[in-house]
GUROGU-409940 format. One record per residue (C-alpha): x, y, z; residue in one letter. Coordinates in steps of 0.25 Angstrom, whole numbers, padded with zeros to 4 digits, always signed. Each point is the difference from the previous one (the first is absolute). Last residue first. Example, Ala and Ser with C-alpha at 12.3 -4.5 7.8 and 13.67 -1.06 7.14 Angstrom:
! residues 2
+0055-0004+0029S-0006-0014+0002A
This chain:
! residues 808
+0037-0088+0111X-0009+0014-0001X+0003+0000-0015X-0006-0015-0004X-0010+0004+0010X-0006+0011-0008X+0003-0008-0013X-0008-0011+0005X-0012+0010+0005X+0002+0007-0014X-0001-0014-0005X-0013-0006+0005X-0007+0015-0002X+0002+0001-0014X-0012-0005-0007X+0000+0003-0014X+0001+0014-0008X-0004+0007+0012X-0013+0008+0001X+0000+0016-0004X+0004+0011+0007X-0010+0013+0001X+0003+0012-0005X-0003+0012+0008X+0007+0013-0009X-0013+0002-0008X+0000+0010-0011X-0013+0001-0007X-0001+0013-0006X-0006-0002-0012X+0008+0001-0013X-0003+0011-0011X-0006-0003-0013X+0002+0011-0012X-0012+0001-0010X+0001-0005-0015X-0011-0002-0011X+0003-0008-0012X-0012+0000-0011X+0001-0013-0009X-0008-0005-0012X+0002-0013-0005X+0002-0005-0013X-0008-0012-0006X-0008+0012-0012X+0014+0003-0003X+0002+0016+0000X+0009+0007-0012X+0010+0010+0004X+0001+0012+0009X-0012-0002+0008X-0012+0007+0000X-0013-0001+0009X-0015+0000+0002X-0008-0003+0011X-0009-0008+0005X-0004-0001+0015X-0014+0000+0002X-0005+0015-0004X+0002+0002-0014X+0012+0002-0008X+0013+0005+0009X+0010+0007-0009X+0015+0002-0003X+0005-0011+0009X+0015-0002-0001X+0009-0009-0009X+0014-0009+0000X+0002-0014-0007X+0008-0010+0006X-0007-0013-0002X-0006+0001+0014X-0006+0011-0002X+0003+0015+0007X-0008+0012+0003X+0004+0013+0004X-0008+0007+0011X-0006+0015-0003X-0014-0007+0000X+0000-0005+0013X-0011+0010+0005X-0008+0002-0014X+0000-0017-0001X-0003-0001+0016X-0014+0008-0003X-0005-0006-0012X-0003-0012+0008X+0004-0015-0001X+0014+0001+0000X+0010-0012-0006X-0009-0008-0006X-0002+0006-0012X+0009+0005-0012X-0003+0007-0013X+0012+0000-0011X+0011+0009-0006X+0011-0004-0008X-0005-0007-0011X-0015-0003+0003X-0004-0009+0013X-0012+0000+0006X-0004-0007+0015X+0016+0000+0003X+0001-0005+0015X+0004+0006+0014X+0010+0000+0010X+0003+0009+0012X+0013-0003+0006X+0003+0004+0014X+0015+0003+0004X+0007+0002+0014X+0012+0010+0001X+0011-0003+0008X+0007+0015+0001X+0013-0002+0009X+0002+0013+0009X+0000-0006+0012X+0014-0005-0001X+0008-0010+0009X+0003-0008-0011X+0004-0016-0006X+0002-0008+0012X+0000-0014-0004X-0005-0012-0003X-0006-0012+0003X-0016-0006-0003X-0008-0010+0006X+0007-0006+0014X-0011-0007+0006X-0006+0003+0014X-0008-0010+0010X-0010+0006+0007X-0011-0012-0001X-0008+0011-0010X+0012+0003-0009X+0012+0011+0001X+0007+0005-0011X+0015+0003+0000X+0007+0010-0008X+0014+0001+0002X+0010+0013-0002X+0013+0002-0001X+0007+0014+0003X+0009+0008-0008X-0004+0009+0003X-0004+0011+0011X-0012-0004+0007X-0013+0009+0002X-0011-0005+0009X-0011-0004-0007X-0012+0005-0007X-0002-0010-0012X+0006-0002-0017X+0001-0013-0005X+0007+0001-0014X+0000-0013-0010X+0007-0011-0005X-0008-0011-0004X+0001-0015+0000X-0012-0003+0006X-0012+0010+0001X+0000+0015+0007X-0014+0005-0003X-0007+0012-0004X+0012+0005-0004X+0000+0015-0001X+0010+0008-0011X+0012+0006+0003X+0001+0017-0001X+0015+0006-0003X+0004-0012-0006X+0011-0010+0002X-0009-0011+0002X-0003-0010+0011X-0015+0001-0003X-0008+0001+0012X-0006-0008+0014X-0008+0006+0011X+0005-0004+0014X-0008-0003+0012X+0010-0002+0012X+0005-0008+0011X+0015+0001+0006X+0013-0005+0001X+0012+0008+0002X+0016-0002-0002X-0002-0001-0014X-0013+0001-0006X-0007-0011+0007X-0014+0001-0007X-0013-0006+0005X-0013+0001-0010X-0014+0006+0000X-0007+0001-0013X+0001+0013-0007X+0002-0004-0014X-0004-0014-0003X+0008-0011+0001X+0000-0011-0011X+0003-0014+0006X+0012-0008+0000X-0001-0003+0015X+0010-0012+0003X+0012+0008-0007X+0011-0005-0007X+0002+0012-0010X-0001+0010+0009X-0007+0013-0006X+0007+0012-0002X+0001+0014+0009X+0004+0013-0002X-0002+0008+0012X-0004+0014+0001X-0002+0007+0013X-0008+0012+0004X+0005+0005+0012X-0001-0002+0017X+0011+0005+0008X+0007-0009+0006X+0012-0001-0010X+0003+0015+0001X+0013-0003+0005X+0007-0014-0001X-0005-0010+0009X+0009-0008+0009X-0005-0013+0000X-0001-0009+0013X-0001-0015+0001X-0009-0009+0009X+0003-0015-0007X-0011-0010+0008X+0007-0010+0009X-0011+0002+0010X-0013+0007-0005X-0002+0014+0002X-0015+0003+0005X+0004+0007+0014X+0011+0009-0008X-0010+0006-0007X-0013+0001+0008X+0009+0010+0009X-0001+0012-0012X+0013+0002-0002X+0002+0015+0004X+0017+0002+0001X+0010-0008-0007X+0011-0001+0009X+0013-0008-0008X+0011-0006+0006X+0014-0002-0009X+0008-0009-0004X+0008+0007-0012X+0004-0006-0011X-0007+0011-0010X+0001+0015+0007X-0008+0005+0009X-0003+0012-0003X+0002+0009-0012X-0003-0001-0014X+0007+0008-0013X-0010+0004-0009X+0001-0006-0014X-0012-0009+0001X-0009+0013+0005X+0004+0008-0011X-0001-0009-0011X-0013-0006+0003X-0005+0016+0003X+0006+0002-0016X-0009-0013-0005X-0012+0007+0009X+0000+0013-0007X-0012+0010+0006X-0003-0011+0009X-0015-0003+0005X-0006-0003+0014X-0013-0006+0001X-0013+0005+0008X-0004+0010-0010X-0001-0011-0010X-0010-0006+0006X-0011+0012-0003X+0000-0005-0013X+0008+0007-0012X-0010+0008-0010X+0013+0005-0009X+0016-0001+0006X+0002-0009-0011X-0005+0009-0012X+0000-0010-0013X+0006+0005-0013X-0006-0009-0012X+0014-0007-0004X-0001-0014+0002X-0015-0001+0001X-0002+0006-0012X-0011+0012-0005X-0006-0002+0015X-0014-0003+0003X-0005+0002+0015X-0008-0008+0011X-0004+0004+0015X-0016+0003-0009X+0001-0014-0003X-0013-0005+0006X-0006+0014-0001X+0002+0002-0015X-0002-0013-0003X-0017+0002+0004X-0004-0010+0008X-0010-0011+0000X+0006-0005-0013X+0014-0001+0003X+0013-0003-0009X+0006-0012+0002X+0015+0002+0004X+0012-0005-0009X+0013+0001+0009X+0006-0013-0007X-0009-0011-0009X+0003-0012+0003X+0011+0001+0012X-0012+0010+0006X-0009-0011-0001X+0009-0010+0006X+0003+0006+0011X-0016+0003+0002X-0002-0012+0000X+0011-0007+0009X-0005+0011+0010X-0015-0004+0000X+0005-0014+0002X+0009+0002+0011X-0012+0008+0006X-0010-0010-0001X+0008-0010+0005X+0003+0011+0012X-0015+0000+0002X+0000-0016+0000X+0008-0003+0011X+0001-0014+0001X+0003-0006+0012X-0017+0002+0003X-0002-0007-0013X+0010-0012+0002X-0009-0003+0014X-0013+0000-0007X+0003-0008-0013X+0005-0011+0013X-0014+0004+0005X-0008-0003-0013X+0008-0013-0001X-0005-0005+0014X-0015+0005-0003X+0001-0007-0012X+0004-0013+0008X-0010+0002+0010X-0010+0002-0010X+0003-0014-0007X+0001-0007+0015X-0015+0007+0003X-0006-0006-0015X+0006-0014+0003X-0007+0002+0014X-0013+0005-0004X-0002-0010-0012X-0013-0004-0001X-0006+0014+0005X+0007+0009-0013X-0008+0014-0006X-0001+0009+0013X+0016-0003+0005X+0005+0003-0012X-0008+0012-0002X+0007+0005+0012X+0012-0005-0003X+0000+0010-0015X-0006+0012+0008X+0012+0000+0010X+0011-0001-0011X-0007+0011-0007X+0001+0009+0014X+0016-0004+0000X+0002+0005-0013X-0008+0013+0003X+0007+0002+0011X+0014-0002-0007X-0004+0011-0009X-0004+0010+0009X+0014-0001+0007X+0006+0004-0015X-0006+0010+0002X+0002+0006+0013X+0012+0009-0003X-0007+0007-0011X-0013+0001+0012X+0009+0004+0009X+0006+0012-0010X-0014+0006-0001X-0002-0001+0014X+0012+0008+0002X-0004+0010-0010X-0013+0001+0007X+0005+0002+0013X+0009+0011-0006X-0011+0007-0008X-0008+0000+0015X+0011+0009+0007X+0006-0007+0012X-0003+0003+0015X+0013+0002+0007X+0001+0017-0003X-0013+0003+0005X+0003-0008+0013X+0011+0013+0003X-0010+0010-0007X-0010-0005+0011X-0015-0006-0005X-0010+0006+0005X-0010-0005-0012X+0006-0010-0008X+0009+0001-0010X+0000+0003-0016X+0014+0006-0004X+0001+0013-0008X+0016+0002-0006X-0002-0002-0013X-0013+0010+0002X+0010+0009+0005X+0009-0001-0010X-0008+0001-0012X-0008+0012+0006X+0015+0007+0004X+0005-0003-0014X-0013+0006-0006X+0001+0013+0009X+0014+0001-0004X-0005-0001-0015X-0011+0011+0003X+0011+0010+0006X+0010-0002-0010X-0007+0002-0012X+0005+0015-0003X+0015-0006+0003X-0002-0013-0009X-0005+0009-0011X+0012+0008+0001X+0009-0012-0002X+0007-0006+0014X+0017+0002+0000X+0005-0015+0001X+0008-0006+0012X+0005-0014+0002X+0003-0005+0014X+0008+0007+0010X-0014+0002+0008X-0002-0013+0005X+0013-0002+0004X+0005-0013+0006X+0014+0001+0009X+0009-0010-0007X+0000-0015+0003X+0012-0008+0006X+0005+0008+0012X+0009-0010+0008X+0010+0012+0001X+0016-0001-0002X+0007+0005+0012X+0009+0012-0001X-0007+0009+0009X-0005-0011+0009X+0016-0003+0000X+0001-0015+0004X+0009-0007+0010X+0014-0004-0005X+0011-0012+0004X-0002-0002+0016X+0009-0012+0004X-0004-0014+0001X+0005-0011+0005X-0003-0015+0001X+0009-0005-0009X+0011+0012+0001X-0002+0016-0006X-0014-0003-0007X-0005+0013-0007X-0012+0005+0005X-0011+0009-0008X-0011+0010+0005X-0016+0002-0002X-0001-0007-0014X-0013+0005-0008X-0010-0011-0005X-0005-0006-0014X-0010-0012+0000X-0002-0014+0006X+0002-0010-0013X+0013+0004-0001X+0007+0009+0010X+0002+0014-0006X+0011+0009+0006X-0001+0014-0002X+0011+0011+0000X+0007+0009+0011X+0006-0014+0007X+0009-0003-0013X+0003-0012-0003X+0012+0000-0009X-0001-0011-0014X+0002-0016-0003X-0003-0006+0014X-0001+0005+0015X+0002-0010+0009X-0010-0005+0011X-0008+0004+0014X-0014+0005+0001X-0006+0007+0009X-0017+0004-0003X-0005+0013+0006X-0014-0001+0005X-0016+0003-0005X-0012-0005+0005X+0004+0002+0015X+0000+0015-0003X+0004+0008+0014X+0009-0010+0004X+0008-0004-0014X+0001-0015-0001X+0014-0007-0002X+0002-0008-0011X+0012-0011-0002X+0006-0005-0013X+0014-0009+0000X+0006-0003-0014X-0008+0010-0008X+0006+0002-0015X+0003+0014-0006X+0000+0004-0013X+0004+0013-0004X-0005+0004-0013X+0009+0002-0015X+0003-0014+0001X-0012-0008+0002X-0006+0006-0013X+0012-0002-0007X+0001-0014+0003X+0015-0004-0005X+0004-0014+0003X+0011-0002+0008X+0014-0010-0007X+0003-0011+0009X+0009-0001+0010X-0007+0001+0014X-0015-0008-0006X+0012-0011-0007X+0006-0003+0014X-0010-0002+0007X-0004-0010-0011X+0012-0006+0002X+0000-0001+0014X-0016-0008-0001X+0007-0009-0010X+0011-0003+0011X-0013-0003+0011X-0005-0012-0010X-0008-0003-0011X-0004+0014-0004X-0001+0002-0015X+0002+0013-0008X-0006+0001-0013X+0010+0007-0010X-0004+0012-0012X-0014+0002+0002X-0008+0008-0009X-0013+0005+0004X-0016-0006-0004X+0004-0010-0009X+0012-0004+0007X-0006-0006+0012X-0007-0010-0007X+0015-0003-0007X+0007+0000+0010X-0010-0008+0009X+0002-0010-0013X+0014+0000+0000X+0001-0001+0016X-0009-0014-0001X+0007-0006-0010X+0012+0003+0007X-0008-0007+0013X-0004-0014-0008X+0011-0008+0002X+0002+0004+0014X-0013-0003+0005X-0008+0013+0004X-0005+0001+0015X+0015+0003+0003X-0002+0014-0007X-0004+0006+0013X+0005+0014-0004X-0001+0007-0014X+0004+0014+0000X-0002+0011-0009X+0008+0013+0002X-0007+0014-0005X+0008+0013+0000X-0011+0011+0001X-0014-0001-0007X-0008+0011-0001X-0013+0001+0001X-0006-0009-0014X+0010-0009+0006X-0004-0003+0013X-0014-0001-0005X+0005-0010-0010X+0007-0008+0010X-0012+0000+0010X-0012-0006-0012X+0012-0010-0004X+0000-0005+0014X-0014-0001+0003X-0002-0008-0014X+0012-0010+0004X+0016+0000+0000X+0001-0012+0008X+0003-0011-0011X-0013-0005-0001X-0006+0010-0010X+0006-0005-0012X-0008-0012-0003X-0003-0005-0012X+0013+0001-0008X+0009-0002+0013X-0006-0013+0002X+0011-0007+0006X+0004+0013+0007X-0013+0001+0007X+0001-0014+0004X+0012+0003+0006X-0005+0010+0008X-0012-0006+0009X+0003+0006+0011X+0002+0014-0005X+0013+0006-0004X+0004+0012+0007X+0003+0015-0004X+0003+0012+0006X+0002+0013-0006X+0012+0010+0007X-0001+0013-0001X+0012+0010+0000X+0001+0015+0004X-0013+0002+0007X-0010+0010+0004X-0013-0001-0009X+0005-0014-0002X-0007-0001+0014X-0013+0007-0003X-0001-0009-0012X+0000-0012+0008X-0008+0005+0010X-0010+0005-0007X-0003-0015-0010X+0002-0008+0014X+0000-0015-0006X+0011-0002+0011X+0003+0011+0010X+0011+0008-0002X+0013-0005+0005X+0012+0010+0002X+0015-0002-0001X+0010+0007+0004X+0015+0000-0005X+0013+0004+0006X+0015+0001-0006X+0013-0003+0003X-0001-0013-0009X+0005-0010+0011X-0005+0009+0011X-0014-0005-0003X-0010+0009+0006X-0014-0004-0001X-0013+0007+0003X-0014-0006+0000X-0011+0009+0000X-0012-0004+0009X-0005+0014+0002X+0006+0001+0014X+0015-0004-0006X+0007-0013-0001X+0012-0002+0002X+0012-0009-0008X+0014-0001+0003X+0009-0009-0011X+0012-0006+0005X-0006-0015-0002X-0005+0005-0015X-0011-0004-0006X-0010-0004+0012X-0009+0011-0001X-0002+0000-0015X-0003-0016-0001X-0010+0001+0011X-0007+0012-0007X-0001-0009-0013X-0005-0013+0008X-0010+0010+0008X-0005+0006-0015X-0003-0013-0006X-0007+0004-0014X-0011-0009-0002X-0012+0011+0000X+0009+0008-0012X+0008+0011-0004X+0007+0003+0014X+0005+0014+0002X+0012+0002+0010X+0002+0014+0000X+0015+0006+0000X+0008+0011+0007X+0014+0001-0001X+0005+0008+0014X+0000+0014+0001X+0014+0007+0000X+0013+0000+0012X+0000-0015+0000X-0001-0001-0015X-0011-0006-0007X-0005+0012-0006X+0008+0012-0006X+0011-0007-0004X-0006-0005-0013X-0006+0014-0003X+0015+0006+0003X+0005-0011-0009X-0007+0002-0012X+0002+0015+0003X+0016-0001+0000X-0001-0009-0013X-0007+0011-0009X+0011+0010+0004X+0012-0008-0002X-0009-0004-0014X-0001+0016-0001X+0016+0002+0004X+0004-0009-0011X-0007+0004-0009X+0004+0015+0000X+0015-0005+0002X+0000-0008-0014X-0005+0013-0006X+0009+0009+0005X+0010-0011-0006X-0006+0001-0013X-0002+0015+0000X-0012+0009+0002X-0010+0008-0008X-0011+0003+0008X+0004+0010+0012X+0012+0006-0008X-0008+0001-0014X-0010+0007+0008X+0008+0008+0008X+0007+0004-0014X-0010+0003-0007X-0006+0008+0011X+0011+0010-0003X+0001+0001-0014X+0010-0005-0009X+0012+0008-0007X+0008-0006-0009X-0003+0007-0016X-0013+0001+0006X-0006+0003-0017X+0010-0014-0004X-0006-0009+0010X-0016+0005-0003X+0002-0002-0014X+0006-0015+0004X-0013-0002+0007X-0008+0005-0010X-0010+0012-0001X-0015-0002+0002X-0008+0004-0011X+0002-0012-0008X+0014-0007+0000X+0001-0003-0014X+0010-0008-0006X+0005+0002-0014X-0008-0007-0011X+0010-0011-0008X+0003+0002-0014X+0002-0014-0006X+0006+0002-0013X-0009-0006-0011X+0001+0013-0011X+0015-0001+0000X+0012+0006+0011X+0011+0006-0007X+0015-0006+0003X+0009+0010-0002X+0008+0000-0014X+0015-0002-0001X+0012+0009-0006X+0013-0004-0003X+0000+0010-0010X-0008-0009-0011X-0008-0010+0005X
């Protein structure tokens, strides 16, 4: 180029011309830098100094939370065991009839040579072996005892499941395929560790003792398939056998060493196990007493102002607490402050008059005179009773109305039925001998064996018959029915003829959708709801009353406990050996609610028949147990949850009752209890709500056919059979079960038809649906008296075994 001179480089046509970046509206990080030019706000900095730490910083934070995590493992470690804490406590459960309990307890006691064993009033056996540094106590609930068992694992820290090989063992193993069952673990042992479970299970240990009826060959045959039984229903990591008194040490030492098993709902209560129990009658009320009872206080403060509630008994007050000084002696701790001292009110004061008001119309008000006089005619000729001549309003009021008679004679001639029907077989029979014995003179005596020999098969039918109940056959069957009615076709009601629709679902109501219609849930309540206590937030009162600090007497402590007005029944009618415990209840959880509970069906069940709604059940919602008629729901997320007729197998659903409040989390176990008394664990769950506000709404479905059908609109029958119920229900919306949407626009004559639209075209196979809805509400049936149902198996031969096995 000429000058020296060189050209610049110019870009061409396919330079790539990249966009610059945009920040959006916001500015930029490095914008932001350059405009502070240094300076940073305040709470930057305390923000920056509180989050933002160095690497050595850091390494010290974690050091000091894993310090921190150790240091309360071991402070819950040391907190039993030790001679200055509560000892380890563990039930001995055995899992079968062929368990040997005396071997097992034999084995136990003679573990260790320094080893210092008592036993207490209430048969528990303690044991302090100075090798470990650490006590343990063991209790024996009654074996096949479904209450006992769970009321014992109510308190404990470990439980220990017994098992022992039958007799005839080894042909068990050898025919492992066929027979699983003869290994120990049986059907009574199954039905306990499954309701042990469903509770709330704490740190299980299995044992299997008196393996020497198992030949050698065949007994790690025998422990895998045990292990394998057993691990369908919990998993197990080891089984422990017992062959010897070194065995029984070690096992000792695995209950003090190994890791605790967190029960929420036992460890937010006190718990407190009766070792020695005495009652002393009150003077001026022999009814009534104060019961003493001596043991340590476990898991939370026992506090003398607060309620105790002893299961199976009831809920009392405490009248003072002793602290024990030396063995034997006690010193005054606290006495309760009547001011203080948490109330046994459980029902709130009923008002009549708080109930819903409305201002009367002015034709009510001009009327009022003649619709009073009405109301007092109506009563008083309610009230009229036919009785004789100079007769005394005292005998007045024993002589029964004559519709009640009728009634009841009404009901014996349902009950007598079947009754009527056996006569009349037996008279046949007696028609059929007596023409026998007119038609036959040859052969009398052939004739007379023949008869006696349909005489003795007529008694034998006789005998079965009268086993048979044949009224609650006829129920069974009725409910099996309707079951499987409802499964078939859901909520549909027939429609009645006798009746006008409008007065047999005059409770009823449409609504737009059943998701978002708005529903009122303080409208139309019952009078029961006046009785129950409601909270305005009851997940913040939880929060509250968990994060209280408790006082009292603190956990460890052996303590003396007076509870004040037992009734004197109880104490008389406790069995020996039976587990007595205590549970401090949390405030407010005596007064009486509206509970929900969600509950699903157990899979392994005996009963696996559909309950209905309402029928009478027994629930152990945590550390209560009591009777109640529930009705079921939907277990949605909704603000109004659908009936269930019906709670069937393999569902999940919401029962909902007047209890006692309980604070969750708290398991709960549905048992239904048969004729013979015998009760069978149906359903498990938990505590879902205390809230009285939960709508369950119950719906009827009307159905009806096309009679005409043209495009869209058609003529439908079936479902009302007058003109008047098509004017009344008019303003509801109609459904099919294809999916098509409609209303009534017209009623054409006078039998039922009417006329309708939908918004798209009608199949002449569709059905025709009207959904009504009214909102159910539970009876009051609360029934704290439960009684306890027979032992799994016979357990008398070994209690009186073990009994002696602990007095030797």
């Amino acid at each position: 180029m000429a000058g020296g001179e060189q050209a610049s480089h110019r870009p061409g046509l396919l330079k790539q011309q990249n966009k610059s970046h945009k920040t959006g509206r916001h500015r930029s990080k490095s914008e932001i830098d350059k405009n502070n030019k240094g300076r940073v706000h305040v709470k930057i900095i305390s923000k920056r100094k509180n989050q933002e730490l160095k690497r050595d910083e850091r390494r010290k934070k974690a050091n000091q939370l894993r310090s921190k995590k150790r240091e309360d493992i071991l402070a819950k470690k040391r907190a039993i065991g030790g001679n200055d804490s509560a000892p380890f406590l563990s039930a001995i459960i055995p899992l079968g009839e062929s368990a040997n309990l005396q071997k097992f307890l034999k084995q136990m006691k003679e573990c260790d040579a320094d080893a210092k064993v008592e036993i207490t009033g209430c048969n528990i056996m303690n044991i302090n072996i100075p090798r470990f540094r650490q006590n343990f106590s063991l209790i024996i609930p009654q074996p096949g005892d479904l209450y006992a068992a769970l009321d014992a694992c109510k308190v404990v820290d470990s439980v220990i499941f017994l098992v022992s090989p039958p007799s005839d063992s080894d042909s068990s193993v050898s025919h492992s395929t066929n027979n699983e069952s003869g290994l120990g673990f049986d059907s009574s042992g199954e039905e306990l560790l499954s309701a042990i479970m469903a509770q709330g299970l704490p740190s299980p240990i299995f044992v299997v003792n008196d393996i020497e009826a198992i030949s050698v060959k065949k007994r790690n045959d025998y422990k895998k398939l045990l292990l394998k039984q057993l691990d369908q229903m919990v998993p197990v990591e080891k089984l422990q056998v017992i062959e010897n008194e070194s065995d029984a040490l070690r096992l000792f030492h695995q209950i003090g060493s190994q890791k605790q098993r967190q029960v929420y709902q036992r460890n937010m209560r006190c718990h407190f196990l009766c070792e020695e129990v005495n009652f002393k009658q009150n003077l001026d009320d022999p009814t009534v007493g104060t019961l003493i009872v001596d043991g340590y206080v476990r898991y939370q403060p026992l506090n003398v102002n607060g309620l105790v509630h002893i299961p199976g008994w009831g809920d009392f007050q405490m009248e003072r607490i002793e602290v024990q000084r030396n063995p034997g002696e006690f010193i005054f701790l606290e006495e309760a402050n009547p001011s203080l001292q948490e109330t046994l009110k459980s029902e709130n004061d009923l008002d009549p008059m708080n109930g819903e008001q409305t201002w009367p119309y002015q034709e009510e008000m001009d009327g009022q005179t003649l619709e009073d006089g009405k109301i007092e005619d109506d009563e008083e000729t309610d009230n009229k009773k036919r009785i004789p001549k100079g007769t005394s309003e005292y005998q007045a009021a024993w002589i029964k109305d004559e519709d009640h008679d009728a009634n009841k004679e009404e009901d014996e001639k349902e009950e007598d039925d079947s009754d009527d029907w056996e006569d009349d077989c037996e008279d046949d029979c007696e028609d059929m001998i007596e023409d026998d014995d007119e038609s036959g003179t040859s052969s009398e005596e052939d004739e007379e064996d023949e008869m006696e020999s349909v005489e003795m098969e007529g008694g034998d039918t006789q005998v079965y018959d009268k086993k048979v109940n044949f009224a609650d056959e006829e129920n069974d069957l009725k409910r099996i029915k309707e079951a499987r009615e409802d499964e078939l076709f859901p909520d549909e009601v027939d429609t009645p003829r006798d009746t006008l629709a409008k007065v047999r679902f005059q409770k009823y109501r449409g609504l737009k959708s059943f998701r978002t219609s708005p529903w009122d849930p303080k409208e139309n309540l019952p009078m029961d709801y006046s009785r129950t206590f409601q909270f305005q937030n009851f997940q913040r009162t939880r929060k509250r009353i968990l994060k209280e600090e408790r006082t009292g007497a603190k956990p460890g402590w052996y303590v003396r406990v007076h509870v004040k007005n037992v009734p004197s029944h109880l104490p008389a009618g406790l069995q020996p050996g039976y587990p007595l415990a205590l549970v401090g209840m949390l405030p407010h959880e005596q007064k009486m609610s509206v509970i929900n509970l969600v509950l699903k069906r157990f899979k392994n069940a005996r009963d696996q028949q559909a309950i209905p709604s309402k029928e009478r059940l027994i629930f152990h919602c945590g550390y209560r147990r009591y009777a109640a008629s529930p009705i079921f729901s939907q277990h949605t997320a909704a603000n109004k949850h659908k009936y269930e007729r019906f709670f069937r197998p393999e569902s999940v659903v919401v029962a909902t009752l007047y209890a006692p409040i309980m604070f969750p989390p708290a398991s709960v176990l549905v048992f239904r209890e048969k004729k013979d008394g015998n009760q069978i664990m149906i359903a498990t769950g938990s505590v879902l709500s205390v809230n009285p506000d939960r709508i369950t709404v119950k719906r009827a479905v009307l159905s009806g056919a096309p009679f005409k059908v043209h495009r869209k609109s058609a003529v439908l029958r079936f479902m009302f059979f007058n003109r008047e119920d098509i004017e009344w229900f008019k303003p509801v919306e109609l459904r099919t079960k294809y999916g098509r949407r409609g209303h009534i626009r017209e009623p054409l004559g006078t039998h039922g038809h009417m006329k309708c639209v939908f918004d798209g075209q009608i199949k002449s196979q569709d059905t025709i649906m009207m959904n009504l809805y009214k909102r159910v509400f539970p009876k009051w049936t609360y029934d704290p008296n439960v009684a306890f149902p027979p032992p799994l198996y016979n357990h008398e031969a070994e209690m009186e075994d073990a009994a002696n096995q602990l007095m030797s």
